[in-house]
C-alpha positions as CSV (number, residue, x, y, z in Angstrom):
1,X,12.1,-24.2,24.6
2,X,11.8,-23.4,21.2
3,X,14.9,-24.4,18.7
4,X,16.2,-21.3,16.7
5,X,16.0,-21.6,12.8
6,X,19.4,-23.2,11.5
7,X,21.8,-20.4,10.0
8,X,21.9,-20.2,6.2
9,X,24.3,-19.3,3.6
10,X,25.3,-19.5,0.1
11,X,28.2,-19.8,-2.1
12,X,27.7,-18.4,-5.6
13,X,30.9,-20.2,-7.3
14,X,32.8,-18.3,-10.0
15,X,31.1,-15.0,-11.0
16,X,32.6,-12.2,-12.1
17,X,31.3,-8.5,-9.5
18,X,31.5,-5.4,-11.6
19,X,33.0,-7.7,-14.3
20,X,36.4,-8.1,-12.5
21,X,37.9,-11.8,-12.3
22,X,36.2,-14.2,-11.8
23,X,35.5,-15.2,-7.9
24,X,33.0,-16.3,-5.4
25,X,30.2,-14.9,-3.4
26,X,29.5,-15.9,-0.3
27,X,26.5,-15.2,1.8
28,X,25.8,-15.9,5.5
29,X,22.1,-14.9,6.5
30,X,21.4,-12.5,3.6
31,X,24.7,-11.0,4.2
32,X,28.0,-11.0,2.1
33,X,31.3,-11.6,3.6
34,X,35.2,-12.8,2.4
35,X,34.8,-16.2,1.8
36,X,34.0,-19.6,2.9
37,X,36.3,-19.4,5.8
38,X,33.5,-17.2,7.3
39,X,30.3,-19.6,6.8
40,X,29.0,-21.0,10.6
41,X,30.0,-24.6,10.9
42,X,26.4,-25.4,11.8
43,X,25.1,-23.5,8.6
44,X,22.7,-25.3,6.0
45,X,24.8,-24.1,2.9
46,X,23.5,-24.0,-1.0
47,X,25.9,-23.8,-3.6
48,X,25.3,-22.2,-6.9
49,X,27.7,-22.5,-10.1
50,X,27.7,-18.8,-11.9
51,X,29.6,-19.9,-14.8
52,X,31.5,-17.4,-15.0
53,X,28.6,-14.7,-15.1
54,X,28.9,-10.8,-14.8
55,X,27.3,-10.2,-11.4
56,X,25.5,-6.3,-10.5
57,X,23.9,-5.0,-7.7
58,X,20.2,-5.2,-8.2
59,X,18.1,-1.8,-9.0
60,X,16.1,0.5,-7.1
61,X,12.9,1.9,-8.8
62,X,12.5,5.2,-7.1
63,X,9.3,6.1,-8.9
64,X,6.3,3.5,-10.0
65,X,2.8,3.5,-10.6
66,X,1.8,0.1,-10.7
67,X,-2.0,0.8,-10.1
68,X,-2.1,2.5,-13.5
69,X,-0.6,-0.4,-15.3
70,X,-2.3,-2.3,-17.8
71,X,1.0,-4.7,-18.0
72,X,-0.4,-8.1,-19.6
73,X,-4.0,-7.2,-20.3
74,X,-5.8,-6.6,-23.6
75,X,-4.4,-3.7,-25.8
76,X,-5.7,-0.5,-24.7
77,X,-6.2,1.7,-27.7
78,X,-5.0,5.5,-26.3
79,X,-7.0,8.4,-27.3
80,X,-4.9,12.3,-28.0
81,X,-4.4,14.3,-24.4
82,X,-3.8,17.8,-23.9
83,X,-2.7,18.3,-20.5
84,X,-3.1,16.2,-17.0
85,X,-6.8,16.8,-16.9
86,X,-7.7,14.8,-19.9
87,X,-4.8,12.1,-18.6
88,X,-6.6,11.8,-15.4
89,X,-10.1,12.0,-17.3
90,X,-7.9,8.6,-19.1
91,X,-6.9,6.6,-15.9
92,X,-10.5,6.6,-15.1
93,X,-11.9,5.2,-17.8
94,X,-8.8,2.8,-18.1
95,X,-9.6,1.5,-14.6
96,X,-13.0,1.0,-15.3
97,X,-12.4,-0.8,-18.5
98,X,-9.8,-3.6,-17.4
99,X,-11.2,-6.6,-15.9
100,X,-8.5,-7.4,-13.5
101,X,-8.4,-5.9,-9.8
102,X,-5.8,-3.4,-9.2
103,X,-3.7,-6.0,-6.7
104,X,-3.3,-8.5,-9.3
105,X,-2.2,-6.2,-11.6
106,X,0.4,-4.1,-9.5
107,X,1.1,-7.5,-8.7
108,X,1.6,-8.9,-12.4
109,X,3.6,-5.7,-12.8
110,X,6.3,-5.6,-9.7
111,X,6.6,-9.3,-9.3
112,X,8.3,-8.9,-13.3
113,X,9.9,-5.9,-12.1
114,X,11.6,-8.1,-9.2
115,X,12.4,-11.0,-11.6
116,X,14.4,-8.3,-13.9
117,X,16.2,-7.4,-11.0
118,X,14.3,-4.4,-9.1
119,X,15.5,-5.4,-5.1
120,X,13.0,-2.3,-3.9
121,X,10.2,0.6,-5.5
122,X,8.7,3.8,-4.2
123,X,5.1,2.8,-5.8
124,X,2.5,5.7,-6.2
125,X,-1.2,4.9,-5.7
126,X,-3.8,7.1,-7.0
127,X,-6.3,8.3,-4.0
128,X,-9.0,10.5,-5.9
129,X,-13.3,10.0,-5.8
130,X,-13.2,7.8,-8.2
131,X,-10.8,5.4,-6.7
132,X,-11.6,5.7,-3.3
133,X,-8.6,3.5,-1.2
134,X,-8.9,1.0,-3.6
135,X,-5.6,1.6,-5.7
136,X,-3.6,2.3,-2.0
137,X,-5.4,-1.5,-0.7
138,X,-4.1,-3.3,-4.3
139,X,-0.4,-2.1,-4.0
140,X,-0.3,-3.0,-0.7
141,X,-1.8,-6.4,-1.1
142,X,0.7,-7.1,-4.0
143,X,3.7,-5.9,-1.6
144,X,2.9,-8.4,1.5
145,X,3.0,-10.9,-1.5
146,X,6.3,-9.9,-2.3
147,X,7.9,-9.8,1.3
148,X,10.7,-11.3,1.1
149,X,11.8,-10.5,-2.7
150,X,11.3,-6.5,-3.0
151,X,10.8,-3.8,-0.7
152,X,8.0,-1.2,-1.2
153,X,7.6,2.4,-0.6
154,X,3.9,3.0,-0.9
155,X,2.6,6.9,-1.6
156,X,-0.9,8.1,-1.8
157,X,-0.5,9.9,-4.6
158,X,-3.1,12.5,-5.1
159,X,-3.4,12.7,-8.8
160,X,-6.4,14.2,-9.5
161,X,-5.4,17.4,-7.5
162,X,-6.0,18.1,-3.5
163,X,-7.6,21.6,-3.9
164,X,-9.2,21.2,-7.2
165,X,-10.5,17.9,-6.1
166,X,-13.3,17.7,-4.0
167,X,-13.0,14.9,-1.0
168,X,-8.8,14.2,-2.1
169,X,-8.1,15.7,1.5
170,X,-9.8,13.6,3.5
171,X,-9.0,10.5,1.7
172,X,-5.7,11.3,2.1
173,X,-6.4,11.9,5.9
174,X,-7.7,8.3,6.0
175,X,-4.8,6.5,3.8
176,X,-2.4,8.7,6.1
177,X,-4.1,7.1,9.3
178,X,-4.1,3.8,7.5
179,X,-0.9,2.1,8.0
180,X,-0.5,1.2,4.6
181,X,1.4,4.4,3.4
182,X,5.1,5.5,4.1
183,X,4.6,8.9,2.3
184,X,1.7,11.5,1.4
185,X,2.2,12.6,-2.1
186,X,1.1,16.5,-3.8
187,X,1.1,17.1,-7.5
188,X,1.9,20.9,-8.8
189,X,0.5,23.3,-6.5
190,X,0.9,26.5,-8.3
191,X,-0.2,24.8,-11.9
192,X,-2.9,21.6,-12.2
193,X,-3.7,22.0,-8.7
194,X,-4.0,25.9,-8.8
195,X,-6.3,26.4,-12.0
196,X,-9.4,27.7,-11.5
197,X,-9.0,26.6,-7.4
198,X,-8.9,29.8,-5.0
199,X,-6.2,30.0,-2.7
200,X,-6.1,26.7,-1.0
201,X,-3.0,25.1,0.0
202,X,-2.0,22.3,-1.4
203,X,1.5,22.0,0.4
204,X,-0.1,23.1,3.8
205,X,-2.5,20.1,3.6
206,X,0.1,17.5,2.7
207,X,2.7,18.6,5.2
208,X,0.8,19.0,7.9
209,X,-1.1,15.4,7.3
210,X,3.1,13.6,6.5
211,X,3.9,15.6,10.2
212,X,0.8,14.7,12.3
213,X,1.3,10.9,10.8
214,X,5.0,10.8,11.0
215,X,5.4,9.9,7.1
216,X,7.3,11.1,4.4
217,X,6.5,13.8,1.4
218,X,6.8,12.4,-2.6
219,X,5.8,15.4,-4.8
220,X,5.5,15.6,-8.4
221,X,6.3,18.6,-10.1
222,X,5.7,18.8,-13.5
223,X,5.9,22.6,-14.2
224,X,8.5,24.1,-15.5
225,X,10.1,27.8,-15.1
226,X,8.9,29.8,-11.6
227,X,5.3,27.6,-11.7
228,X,7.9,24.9,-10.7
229,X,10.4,26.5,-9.0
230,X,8.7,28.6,-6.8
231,X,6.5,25.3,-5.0
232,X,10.3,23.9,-4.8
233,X,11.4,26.2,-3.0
234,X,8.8,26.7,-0.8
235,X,8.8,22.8,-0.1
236,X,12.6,23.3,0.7
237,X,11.6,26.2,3.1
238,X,8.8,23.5,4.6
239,X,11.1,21.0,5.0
240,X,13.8,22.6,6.9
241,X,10.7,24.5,9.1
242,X,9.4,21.0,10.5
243,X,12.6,19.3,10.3
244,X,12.1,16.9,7.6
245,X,15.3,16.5,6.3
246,X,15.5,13.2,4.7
247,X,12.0,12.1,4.3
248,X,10.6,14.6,1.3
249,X,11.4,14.3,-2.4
250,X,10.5,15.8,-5.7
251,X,9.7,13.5,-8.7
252,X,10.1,15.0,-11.9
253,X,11.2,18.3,-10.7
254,X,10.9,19.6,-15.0
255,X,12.2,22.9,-13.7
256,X,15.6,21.8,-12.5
257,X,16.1,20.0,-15.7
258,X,16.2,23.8,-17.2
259,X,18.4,25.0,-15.7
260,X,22.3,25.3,-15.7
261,X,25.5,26.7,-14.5
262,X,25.1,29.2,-11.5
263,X,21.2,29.0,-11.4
264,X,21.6,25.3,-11.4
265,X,23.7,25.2,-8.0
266,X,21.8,27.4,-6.1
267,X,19.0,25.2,-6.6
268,X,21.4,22.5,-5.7
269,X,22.4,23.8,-2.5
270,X,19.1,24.4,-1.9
271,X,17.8,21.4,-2.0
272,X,20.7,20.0,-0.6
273,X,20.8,22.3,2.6
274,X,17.5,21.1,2.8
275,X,17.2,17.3,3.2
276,X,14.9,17.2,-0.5
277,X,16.0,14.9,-2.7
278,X,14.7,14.5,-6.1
279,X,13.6,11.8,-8.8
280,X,13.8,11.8,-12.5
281,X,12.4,9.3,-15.1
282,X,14.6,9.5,-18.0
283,X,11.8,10.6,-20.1
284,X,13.9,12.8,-22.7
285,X,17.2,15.0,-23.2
286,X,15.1,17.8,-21.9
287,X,13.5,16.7,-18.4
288,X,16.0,14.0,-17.4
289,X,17.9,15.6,-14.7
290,X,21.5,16.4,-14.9
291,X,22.2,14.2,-11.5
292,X,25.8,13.8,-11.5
293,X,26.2,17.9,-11.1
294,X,23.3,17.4,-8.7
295,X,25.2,14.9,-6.5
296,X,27.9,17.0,-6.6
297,X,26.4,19.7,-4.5
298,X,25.2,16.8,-2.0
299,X,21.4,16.3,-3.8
300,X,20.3,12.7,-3.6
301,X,18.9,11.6,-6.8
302,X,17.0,8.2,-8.3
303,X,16.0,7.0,-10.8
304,X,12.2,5.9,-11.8
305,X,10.4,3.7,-14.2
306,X,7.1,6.2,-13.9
307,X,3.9,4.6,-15.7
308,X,4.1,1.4,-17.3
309,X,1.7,0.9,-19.8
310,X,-0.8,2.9,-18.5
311,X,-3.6,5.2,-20.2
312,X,-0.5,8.1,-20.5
313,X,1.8,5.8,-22.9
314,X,1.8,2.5,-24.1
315,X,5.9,2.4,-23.3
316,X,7.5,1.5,-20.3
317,X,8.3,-2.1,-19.0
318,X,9.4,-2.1,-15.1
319,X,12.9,-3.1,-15.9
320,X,15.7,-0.7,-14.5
321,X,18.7,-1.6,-16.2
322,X,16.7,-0.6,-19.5
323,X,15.6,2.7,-16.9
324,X,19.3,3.3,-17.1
325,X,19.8,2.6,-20.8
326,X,17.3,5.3,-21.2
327,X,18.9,7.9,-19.6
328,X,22.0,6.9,-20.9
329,X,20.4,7.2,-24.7
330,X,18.8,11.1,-23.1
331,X,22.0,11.9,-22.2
332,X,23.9,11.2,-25.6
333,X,26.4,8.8,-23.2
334,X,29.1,7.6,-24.9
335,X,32.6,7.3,-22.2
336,X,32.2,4.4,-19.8
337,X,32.3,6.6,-16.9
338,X,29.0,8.0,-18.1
339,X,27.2,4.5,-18.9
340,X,28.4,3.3,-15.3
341,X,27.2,6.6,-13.8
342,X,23.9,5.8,-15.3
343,X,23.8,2.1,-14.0
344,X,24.9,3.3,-10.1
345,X,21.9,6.1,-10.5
346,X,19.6,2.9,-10.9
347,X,22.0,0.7,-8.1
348,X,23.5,3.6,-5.5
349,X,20.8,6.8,-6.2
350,X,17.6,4.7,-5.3
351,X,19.0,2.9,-2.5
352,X,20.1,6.1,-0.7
353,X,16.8,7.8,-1.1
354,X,14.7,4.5,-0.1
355,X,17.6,4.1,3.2
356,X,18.9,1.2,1.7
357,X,22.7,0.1,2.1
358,X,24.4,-0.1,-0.9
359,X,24.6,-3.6,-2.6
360,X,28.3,-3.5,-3.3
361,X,29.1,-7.0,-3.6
362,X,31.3,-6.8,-1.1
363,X,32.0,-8.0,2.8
364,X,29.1,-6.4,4.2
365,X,27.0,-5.4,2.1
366,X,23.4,-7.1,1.5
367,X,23.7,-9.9,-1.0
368,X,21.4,-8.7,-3.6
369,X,22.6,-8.9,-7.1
370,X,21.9,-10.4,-10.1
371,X,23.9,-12.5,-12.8
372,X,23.7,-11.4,-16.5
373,X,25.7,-13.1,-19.3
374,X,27.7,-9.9,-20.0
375,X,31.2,-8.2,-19.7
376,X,31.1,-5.2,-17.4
377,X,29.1,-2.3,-16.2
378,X,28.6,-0.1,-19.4
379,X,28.2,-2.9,-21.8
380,X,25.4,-4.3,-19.9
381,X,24.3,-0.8,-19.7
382,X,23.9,-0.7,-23.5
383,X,23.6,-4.2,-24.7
384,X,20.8,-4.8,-22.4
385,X,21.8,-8.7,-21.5
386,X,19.0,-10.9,-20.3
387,X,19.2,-10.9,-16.1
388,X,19.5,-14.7,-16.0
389,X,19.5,-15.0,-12.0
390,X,18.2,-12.9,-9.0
391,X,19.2,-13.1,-5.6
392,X,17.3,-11.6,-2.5
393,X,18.9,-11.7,0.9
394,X,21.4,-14.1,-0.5
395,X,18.4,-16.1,-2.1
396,X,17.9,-17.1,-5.3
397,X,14.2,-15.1,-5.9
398,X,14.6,-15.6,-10.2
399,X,15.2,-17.4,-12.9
400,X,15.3,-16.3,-16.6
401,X,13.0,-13.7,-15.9
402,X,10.6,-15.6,-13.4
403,X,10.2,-15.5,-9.8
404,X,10.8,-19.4,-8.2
């Protein structure tokens, strides 16, 4: 007879949730609840002084491309782009340049992610030619590494185009039949994908694959005005036809950042009525997208890190709590209310679009949070406070920016 693993918990003495007073967290198997009173008397329990720290739920990143990233290699000198073509025409020659596989470097890249408090990511994988599976294979290596510390969503992300593209289809068809995806992705169908292509269907391929495999839909839409709104709706329209609610979203989604007042909630309810929920990057005033109003009509929104030094941009650094200063600084936030609604799109926004409870910090919740030397919510939001301790599960997963 085999003897069950002995019950764990964990008492994080005097830190302060949300900033409030100060107090103490307690975790039973990866689990918060009220207080010591509650820990199994045949428990192995840790104890861990907080000092008084300001402890926050840890981050969702709803939109990643860690095969792109360059993170901790050589400088990689960037050459003018006009358009996605000569981006794309740049990931290829970035990927042949760096020395380092594609799963060490995705791994490199999320295990810093996790260490600056990212608890879960929707990771996009390019599957083109002249990648073959292999960018699919590295993030997925670099995520059974991580078990334990951060959950991944991984797309096969079709960057290159599926109709303009030659063989994209079918290598979507095999990293679909895989196992190693949980969504098919699609990148603009009535612009990039539609230039100079015909009339294929873009949307009918990647549907019909995410129905036949039982995955999910993560679609970038770039264009702005009817280019973008017209796919949108149509993926709305697909969605409610094969009774996806809940398991397609739109990253980008430019054209809803446009648009405002009456125009704006009809796209709202929408997208609502239909299960799609969307993802934004915090890229400027004029493509963030206005998610409060958007949660307001019942549209799930998160919030994305996008490339990370990559061949499109030198910027970005995996870290969502500086995700959230950003679209704090696009938003011109200055009330509290608007710097904490930032924060919980990073917290509350990602979770519900991954299916992730809500890390609270309190009885119930999942004890994932992290302990910065801060005040409360919107000062952390803008001061940017190093994370100083990350806890998984009720684990401590990293210290002063490093996993242990």
């Amino acid at each position: 007879m085999t003897t069950p693993p002995p019950r764990t918990a964990t008492v994080f003495h005097d830190v302060r949730p949300f900033g409030g007073p100060a107090r103490d967290l307690v975790a039973v198997d990866g689990v918060l609840v009220a207080d010591v009173s509650e820990v199994p008397a045949d428990a192995v329990v840790e104890r861990v002084d907080g000092g008084g720290r300001l402890a926050l739920p840890t981050l969702v990143d709803a939109h990643i491309h860690p095969d792109k990233t360059s993170w901790g290699e050589p400088w990689h000198t960037r050459r003018p782009a006009r358009g996605i073509a000569e981006y794309v025409a740049g990931d290829v020659e970035l990927a042949r340049a760096l020395p380092t596989p594609v799963g060490e470097r995705a791994l490199r890249l999320m295990s810093h992610a996790a260490a600056r408090g990212t608890r879960a990511m929707r990771a996009h994988a390019d599957v083109a030619p002249a990648f073959g599976l292999s960018g699919v294979e590295g993030v997925a290596e670099a995520a059974r590494k991580l078990a334990g510390i951060v959950d991944v969503e991984l797309v096969a992300f079709p960057q290159h185009g599926v109709v303009r593209e030659p063989g994209v289809a079918e290598l979507l068809a095999e990293a679909a039949a895989s196992g190693l995806v949980s969504h098919i992705g699609g990148i603009d169908p009535a612009g990039y994908d539609a230039e100079g292509c015909g009339d294929g269907d873009q949307l009918g391929t990647v549907f019909t694959l995410a129905e036949k495999h039982g995955l999910g839909l993560d679609i970038h839409l770039h264009d702005r005005g009817e280019t973008g709104l017209g796919p949108l709706r149509d993926i709305a329209a697909r969605t409610r036809a094969l009774g996806l609610r809940g398991k397609v979203n739109v990253g980008h989604a430019f054209a809803v950042a446009q648009l405002s007042g009456r125009e704006l909630d009809e796209t709202a309810d929408l997208l609502a009525e239909a299960g799609v929920s969307l993802t934004t990057v915090a890229l400027s005033g004029t493509t963030i997208l206005p998610f409060r109003r958007l949660a307001e009509r019942g549209v799930t929104v998160g919030l994305g890190s996008d490339g990370v030094r990559d061949s499109w941009s030198p910027f970005g650094n995996a870290d969502m709590l500086h995700r959230a200063w950003l679209a704090a600084w696009a938003l011109d936030a200055r009330l509290d209310e608007e710097l904490e609604a930032c924060f919980r799109l990073a917290a509350d926004g990602g979770a519900e679009l991954l299916g992730l409870p809500r890390a609270e910090l309190r009885p119930g919740s999942p004890a994932d949070f992290m302990l910065l030397d801060g005040e409360c919510v919107p000062q952390a939001v803008v001061d940017q406070p190093g994370v100083e301790l990350v806890v998984r599960a009720g684990r401590v997963v990293a210290v002063d920016g490093r996993l242990v």
